[in-house]
C-alpha positions in Angstrom: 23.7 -20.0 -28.5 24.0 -16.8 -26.6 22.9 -15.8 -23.8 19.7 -13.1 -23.8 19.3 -11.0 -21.0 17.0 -8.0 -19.8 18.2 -4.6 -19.2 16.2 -1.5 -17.5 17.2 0.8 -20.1 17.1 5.1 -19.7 19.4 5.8 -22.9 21.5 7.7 -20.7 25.3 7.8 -21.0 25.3 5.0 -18.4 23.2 2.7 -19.7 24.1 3.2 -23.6 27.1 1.9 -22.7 26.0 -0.8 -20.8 24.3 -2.6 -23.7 26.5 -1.5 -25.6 29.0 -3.6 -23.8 26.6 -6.3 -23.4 25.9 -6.4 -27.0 29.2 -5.6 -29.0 31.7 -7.0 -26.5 29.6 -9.8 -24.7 27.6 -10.8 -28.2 24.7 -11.2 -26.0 20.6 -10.8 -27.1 19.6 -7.9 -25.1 16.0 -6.9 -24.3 15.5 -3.7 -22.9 12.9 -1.6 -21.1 12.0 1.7 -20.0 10.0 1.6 -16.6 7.4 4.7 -17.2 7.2 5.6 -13.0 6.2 9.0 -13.8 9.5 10.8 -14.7 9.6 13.8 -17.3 9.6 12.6 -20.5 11.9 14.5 -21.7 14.3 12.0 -19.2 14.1 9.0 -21.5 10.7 7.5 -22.3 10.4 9.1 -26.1 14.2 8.4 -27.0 15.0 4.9 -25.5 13.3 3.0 -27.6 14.6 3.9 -30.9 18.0 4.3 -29.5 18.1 0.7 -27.4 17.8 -0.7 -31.0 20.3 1.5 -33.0 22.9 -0.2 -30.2 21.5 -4.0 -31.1 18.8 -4.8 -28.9 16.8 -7.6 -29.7 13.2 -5.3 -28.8 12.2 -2.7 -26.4 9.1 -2.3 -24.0 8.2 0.5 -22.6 6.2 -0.8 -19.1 4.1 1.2 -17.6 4.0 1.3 -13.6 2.6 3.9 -12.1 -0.4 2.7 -10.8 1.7 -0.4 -9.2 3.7 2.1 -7.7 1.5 4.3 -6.1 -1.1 1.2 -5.5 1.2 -2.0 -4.2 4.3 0.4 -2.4 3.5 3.9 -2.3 0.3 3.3 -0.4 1.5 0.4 2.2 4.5 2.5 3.0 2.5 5.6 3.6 -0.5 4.3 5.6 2.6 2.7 7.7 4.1 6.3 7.6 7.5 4.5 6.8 10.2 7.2 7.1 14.0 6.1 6.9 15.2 7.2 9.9 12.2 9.4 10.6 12.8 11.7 7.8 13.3 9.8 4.0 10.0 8.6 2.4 11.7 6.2 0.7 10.7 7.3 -3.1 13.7 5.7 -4.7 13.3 2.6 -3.0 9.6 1.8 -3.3 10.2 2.4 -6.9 12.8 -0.7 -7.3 10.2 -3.0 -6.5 8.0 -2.7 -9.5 11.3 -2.4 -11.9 12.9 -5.5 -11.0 9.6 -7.5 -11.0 8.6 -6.3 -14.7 12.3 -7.4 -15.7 11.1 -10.9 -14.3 8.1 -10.3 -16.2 9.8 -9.7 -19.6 12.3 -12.2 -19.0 9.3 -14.8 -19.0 7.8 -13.3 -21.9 11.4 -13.8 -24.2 12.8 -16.9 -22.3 16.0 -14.5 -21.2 17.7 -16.2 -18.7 20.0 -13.4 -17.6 18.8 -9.8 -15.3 20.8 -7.4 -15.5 20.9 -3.8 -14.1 23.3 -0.9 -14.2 23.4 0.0 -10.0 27.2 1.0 -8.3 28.6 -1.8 -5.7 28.6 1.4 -3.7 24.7 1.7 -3.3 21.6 0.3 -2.0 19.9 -0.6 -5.5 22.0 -3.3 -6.1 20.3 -4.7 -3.4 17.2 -3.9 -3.9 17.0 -5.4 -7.7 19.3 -8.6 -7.0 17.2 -9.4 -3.5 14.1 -8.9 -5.6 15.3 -11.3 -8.3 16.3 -13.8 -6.1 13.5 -13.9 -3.9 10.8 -13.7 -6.6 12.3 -16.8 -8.5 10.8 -19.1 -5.5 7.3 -17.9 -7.1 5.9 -19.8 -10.1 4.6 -16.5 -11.3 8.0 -15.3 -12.0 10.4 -18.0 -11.9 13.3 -18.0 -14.6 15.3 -21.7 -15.0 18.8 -20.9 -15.2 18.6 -17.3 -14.0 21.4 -15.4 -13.6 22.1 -12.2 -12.6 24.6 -9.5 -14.1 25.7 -6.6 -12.3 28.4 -4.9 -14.9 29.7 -2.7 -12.1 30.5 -5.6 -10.2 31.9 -7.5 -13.4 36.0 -7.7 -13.6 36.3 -6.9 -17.0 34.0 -4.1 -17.0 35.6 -2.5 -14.3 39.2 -2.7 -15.8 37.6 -1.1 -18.8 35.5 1.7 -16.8 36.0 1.9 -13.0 38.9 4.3 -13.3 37.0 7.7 -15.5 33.4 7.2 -15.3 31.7 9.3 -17.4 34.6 10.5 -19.8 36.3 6.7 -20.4 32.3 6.0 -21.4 31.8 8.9 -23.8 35.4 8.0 -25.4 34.3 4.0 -26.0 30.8 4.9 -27.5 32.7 7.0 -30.2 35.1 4.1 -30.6 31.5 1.7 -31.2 30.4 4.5 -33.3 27.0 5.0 -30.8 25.8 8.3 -30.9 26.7 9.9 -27.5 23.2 10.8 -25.4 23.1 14.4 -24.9 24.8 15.8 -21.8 26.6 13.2 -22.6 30.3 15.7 -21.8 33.4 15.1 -20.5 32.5 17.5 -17.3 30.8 15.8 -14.5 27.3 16.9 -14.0 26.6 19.1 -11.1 24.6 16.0 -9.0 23.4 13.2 -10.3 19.1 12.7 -10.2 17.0 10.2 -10.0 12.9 11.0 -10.5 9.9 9.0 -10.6 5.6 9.6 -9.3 7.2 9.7 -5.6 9.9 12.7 -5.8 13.2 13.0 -7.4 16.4 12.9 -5.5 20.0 14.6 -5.9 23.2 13.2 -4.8 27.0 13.8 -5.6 29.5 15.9 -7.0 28.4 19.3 -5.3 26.6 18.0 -2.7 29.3 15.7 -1.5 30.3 17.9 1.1 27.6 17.8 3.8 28.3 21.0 5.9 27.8 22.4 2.7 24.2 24.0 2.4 22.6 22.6 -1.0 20.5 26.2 -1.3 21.2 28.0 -4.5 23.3 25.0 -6.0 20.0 22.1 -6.5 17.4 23.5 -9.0 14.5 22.8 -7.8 12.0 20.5 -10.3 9.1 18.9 -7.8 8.5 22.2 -5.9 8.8 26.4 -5.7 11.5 27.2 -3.5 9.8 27.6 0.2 10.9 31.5 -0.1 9.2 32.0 -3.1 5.8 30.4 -2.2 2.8 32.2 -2.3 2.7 34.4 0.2 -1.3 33.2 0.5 -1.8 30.1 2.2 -4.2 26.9 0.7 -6.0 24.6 2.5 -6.3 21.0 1.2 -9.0 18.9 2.1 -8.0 15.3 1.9 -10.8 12.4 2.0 -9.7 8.5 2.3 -11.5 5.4 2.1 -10.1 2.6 3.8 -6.7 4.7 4.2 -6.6 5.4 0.7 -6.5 8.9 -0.8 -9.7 8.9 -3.0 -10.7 12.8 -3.3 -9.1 16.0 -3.3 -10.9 19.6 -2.4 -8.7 23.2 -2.6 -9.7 25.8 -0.4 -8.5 29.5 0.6 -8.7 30.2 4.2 -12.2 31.2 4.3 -13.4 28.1 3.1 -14.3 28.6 -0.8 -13.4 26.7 -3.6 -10.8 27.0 -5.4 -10.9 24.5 -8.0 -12.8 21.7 -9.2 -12.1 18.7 -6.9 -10.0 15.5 -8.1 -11.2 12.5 -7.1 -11.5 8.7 -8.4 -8.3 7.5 -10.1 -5.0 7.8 -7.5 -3.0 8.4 -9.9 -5.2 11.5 -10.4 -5.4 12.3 -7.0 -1.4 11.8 -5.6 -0.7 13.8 -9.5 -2.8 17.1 -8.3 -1.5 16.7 -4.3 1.9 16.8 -6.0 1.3 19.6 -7.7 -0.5 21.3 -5.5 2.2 20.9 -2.6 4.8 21.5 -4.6 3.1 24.7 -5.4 3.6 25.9 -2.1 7.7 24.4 -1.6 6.3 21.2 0.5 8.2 18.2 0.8 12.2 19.4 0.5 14.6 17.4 2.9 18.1 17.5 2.8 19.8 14.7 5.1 22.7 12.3 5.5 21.9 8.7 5.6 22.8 5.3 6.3 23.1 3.2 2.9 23.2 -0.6 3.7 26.4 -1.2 2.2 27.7 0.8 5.3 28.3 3.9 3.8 26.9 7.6 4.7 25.3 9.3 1.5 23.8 12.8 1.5 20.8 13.4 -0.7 18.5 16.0 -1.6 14.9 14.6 -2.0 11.5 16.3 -2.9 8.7 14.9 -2.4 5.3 17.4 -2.0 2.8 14.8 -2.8 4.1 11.5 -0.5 4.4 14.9 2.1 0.9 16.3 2.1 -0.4 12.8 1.9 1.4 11.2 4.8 0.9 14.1 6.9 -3.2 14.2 6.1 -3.5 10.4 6.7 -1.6 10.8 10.0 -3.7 13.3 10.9 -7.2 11.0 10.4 -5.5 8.0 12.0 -5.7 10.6 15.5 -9.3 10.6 15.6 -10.3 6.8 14.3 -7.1 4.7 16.1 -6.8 4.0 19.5 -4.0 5.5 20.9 -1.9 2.3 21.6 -2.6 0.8 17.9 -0.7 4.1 17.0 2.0 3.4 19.2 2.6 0.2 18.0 2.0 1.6 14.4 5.0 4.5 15.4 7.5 2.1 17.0 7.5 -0.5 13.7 8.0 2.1 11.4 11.4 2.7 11.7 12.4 -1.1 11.2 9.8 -1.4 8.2 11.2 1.6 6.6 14.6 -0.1 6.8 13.2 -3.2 5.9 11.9 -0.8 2.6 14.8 0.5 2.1 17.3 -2.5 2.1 15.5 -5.3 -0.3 13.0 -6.6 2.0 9.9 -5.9 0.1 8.9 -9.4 -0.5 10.1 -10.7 2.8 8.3 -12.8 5.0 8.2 -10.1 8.1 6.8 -7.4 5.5 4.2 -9.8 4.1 3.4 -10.4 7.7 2.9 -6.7 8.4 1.2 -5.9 5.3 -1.6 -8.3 6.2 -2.5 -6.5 9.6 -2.0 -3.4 7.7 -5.1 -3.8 5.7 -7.2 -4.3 8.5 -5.9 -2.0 10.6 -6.6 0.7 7.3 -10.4 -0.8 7.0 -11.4 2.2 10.0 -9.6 5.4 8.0 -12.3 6.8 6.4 -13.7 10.4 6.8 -11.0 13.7 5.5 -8.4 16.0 7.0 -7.6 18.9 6.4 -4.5 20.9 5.5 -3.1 24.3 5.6 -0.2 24.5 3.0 2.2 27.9 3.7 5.9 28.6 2.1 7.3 24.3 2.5 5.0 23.8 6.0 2.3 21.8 6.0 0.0 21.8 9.1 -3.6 19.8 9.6 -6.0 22.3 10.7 -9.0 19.9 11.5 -10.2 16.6 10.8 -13.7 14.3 10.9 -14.8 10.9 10.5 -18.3 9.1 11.0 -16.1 6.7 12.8 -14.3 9.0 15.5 -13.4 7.7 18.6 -13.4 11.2 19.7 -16.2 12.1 22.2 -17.0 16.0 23.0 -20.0 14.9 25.7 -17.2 12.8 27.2 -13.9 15.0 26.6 -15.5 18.5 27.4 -13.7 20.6 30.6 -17.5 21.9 30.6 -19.0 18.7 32.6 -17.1 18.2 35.3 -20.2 16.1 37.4 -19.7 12.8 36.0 -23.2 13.2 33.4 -20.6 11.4 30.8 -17.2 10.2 31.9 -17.1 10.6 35.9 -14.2 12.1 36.9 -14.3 11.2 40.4 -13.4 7.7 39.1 -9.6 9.0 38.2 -8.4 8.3 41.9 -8.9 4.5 41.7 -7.7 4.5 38.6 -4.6 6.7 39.3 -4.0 4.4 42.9 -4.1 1.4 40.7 -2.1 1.9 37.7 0.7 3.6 40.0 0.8 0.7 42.3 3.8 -1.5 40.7 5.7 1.9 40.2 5.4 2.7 43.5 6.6 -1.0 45.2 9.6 -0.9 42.6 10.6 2.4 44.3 10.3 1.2 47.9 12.4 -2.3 47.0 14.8 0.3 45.6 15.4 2.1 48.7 15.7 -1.0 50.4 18.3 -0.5 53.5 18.4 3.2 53.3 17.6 5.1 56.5 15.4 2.2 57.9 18.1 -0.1 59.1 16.5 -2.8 57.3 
C-alpha cells in the first residue's frame, strides 16, 4: 500500500516539483493544501488547486487561517512586543505555526501518515514545521500513528537529483514529467525570493545577499509607499483595545476630524485597515542581518505597517495602565520569547507558561492611543484609559506642599533605598587611606 502524505502546496516552481517527485518518482498518495494567511491571490490560492491535481494529488484543501493567525500568534507576540533581536516582528515565523498544525489536521482527516514540507536544511522553517509536528503528536487532538516526517531537501536522492541547479535543473525535470511549468517559472534566478502572508512579506537572496549593499531602489515595495514618497500630510490613528486586543480603529488629520468611517469589531478587519493605513504612509520597513538557528547570518527585507502601528500603539497604552516594574519584566523576556518564536518553540512548555500570565497581565489594557503616522515614522501622541495609573493631582510640579504626594517624604526614602549602595562602596575602599 503506499504511503499518503500531506504537502503545503503554493504551485510554485518549488513545490510543483516537489509533488511531482513525491507522486511520479516516490508513487506516493499526496494531499495537498494551500494555507490562505492573507497573501495576494494572485500568489497561489486560485491556481493551486486545479494544478495540485493535474500533477496526481489525491485532493486539495484550501484552509483558511487568518483569523488563527492574527488571533492565537499575532496577538500573544505583539501584546509581549516580541521582536527578534529588538527589531524582526517575527511575521514569517508566527505564520508556521498555524501551517504545520492544519497539516496535522488534514492528515487526521485522510489517515496520511507522512508530513511533508518543502523548507532548505539552510533555514529556520525546517524547524519550525518538524518541532511543531513532533511536539503536537503527544496531543490526542492531533496525534498521527506512524508519523513520519519528509523533508525532500534533506532527502539523498532528492538532492543528487536537485541540490546542484535549483531552479533551472527543476524547470528541465517538469518538462521531462510533461507538468506545465508555473509562470516565472525561467531559467534566470529571480531578483529575491518573497515570502507574504496578513503579518508582512519578507525578501531575502540573490541581490540582497550582499549586506553593505543598500536594498533602496532594488526591493519593490508591496506592503507600503516608499517613506520618500509618503504623503507629505501626516494622519493620526486612534487605536482602542480591549483586554490588549485591537478592537476599533478612528483616522484623524491633525486637527482632530474624521477622516473616514471607523473599523471596528472583526480583527481581521481592524489589523486589514491598520495595514493599509500604515502602509499608506511607508511604516513598518526594516532591513537587518540576523541570526537564523541553524547558525547562519541571513539578511532580510521585511514590511510590516500593520504589526508596526499596532505594537507601537499597544506599547504606548501599557505606559499609563502597567506599573513600571511589570514592564520591566515584560521588556527583559521579550528577547528570549522572540527567540523562543522564532526557533520552534511555540508549543513549548516555557511559552505555555508565559502565555498564561500573559492573559492576565492583558485583562488591564483597555482605553486607546493615539498615533501620528508621517513618511515610515510612527509616533504616539497621547493616550487614555479609565484604568490609568497616571495621577495629575499627584504628578503635577504645580503642588509642591504635600496636598497630594508629599515631597518632603523623598529624603527618607532617598536615605533608605541608597543605604546598601552606599555600605558596598565603603567595604570597597576598605584599607585605602585609613590604615585599616
Amino acid at each position: 500500500m503506499p504511503k499518503r502524505a500531506v504537502l503545503a502546496f503554493s504551485g510554485g516552481l518549488d513545490t510543483s516539483a516537489i509533488l511531482t517527485w513525491m507522486v511520479k518518482e516516490q508513487g506516493w498518495e499526496v494531499i495537498t493544501f494551500t494555507a490562505n494567511l492573507g497573501q495576494r491571490e494572485s500568489d497561489s490560492l486560485a491556481v493551486a488547486a486545479g494544478k495540485s491535481r493535474d500533477i496526481g494529488a489525491v485532493a486539495h484543501e484550501a484552509v483558511d487561517l487568518r483569523k488563527e493567525l492574527l488571533e492565537e500568534f499575532f496577538l500573544p507576540a505583539m501584546q509581549a512586543h516580541a521582536k527578534l533581536e529588538g527589531r524582526y516582528l517575527l511575521g514569517t515565523s508566527l505564520a508556521r505555526y498555524p501551517t504545520a498544525r492544519a497539516a496535522m489536521r488534514l492528515a487526521k482527516q485522510y489517515e496520511a501518515t507522512v508530513l511533508a514540507h518543502g523548507s532548505t536544511g539552510k533555514g529556520n522553517d525546517q524547524v519550525r514545521f518538524e518541532t511543531t509536528w513532533l511536539v503536537l503528536n503527544a496531543d490526542p487532538a492531533y496525534h498521527i500513528e506512524g508519523m513520519e516526517i519528509f523533508a525532500p531537501w534533506k532527502d539523498e536522492s532528492f538532492l543528487a537529483r536537485f541540490g546542484n541547479g535549483g531552479r533551472k535543473i527543476m524547470r528541465a525535470y517538469l518538462e521531462e514529467m510533461k507538468v506545465p511549468v508555473p509562470s516565472g517559472g525561467s531559467d534566470a534566478p529571480d531578483p529575491y525570493s518573497q515570502d507574504e502572508n496578513l503579518l508582512h512579506i519578507s525578501s531575502e537572496g540573490v541581490v540582497l545577499e550582499q549586506p553593505e549593499e543598500s536594498h533602496v531602489d532594488k526591493v519593490i515595495y508591496t506592503r507600503l509607499t516608499d517613506p520618500r514618497r509618503a504623503p507629505d500630510t501626516p494622519e493620526l490613528a486612534r487605536i482602542w483595545f480591549a483586554r490588549g486586543v485591537p478592537v476599533r480603529l478612528e483616522v484623524l488629520d491633525e486637527r482632530g476630524n474624521t477622516l473616514q468611517a471607523p473599523v471596528e469589531g472583526d480583527l481581521v478587519r481592524v489589523f486589514t485597515a491598520a495595514d493599509t493605513l500604515a502602509g499608506r504612509h511607508g511604516i513598518g520597513l526594516l532591513d537587518m542581518v540576523e541570526h537564523r538557528y541553524v547558525g547562519l547570518k541571513s539578511r532580510g527585507v521585511y514590511e510590516a505597517p500593520g504589526h508596526t502601528l499596532l505594537e507601537a500603539a499597544h506599547a504606548d497604552l501599557e505606559g499609563i495602565v502597567q506599573d513600571g516594574p511589570v514592564l520591566d519584566e515584560k521588556y527583559a523576556q521579550a528577547p528570549r520569547l522572540a527567540r523562543l518564536i522564532y526557533t520552534g518553540g511555540w508549543f513549548s512548555q516555557e511559552l505555555r507558561r508565559y502565555l498564561a500570565s500573559l492573559a492576565e497581565d492583558q485583562q488591564r489594557v483597555n482605553g486607546w492611543s493615539l498615533v501620528r503616522l508621517y513618511k515610515g515614522a510612527v509616533l504616539p501622541v497621547a493616550r487614555w484609559s479609565a484604568a490609568s495609573l497616571y495621577d495629575p493631582g499627584l504628578v503635577s510640579f504645580n503642588d509642591m506642599t504635600g496636598a497630594g504626594f508629599d515631597p518632603r517624604k523623598a529624603r527618607g526614602f532617598i536615605d533608605v533605598q541608597a543605604l546598601h549602595m552606599w555600605a558596598a562602596e565603603r567595604a570597597r575602599h576598605v584599607g585605602e587611606g585609613t590604615g585599616r
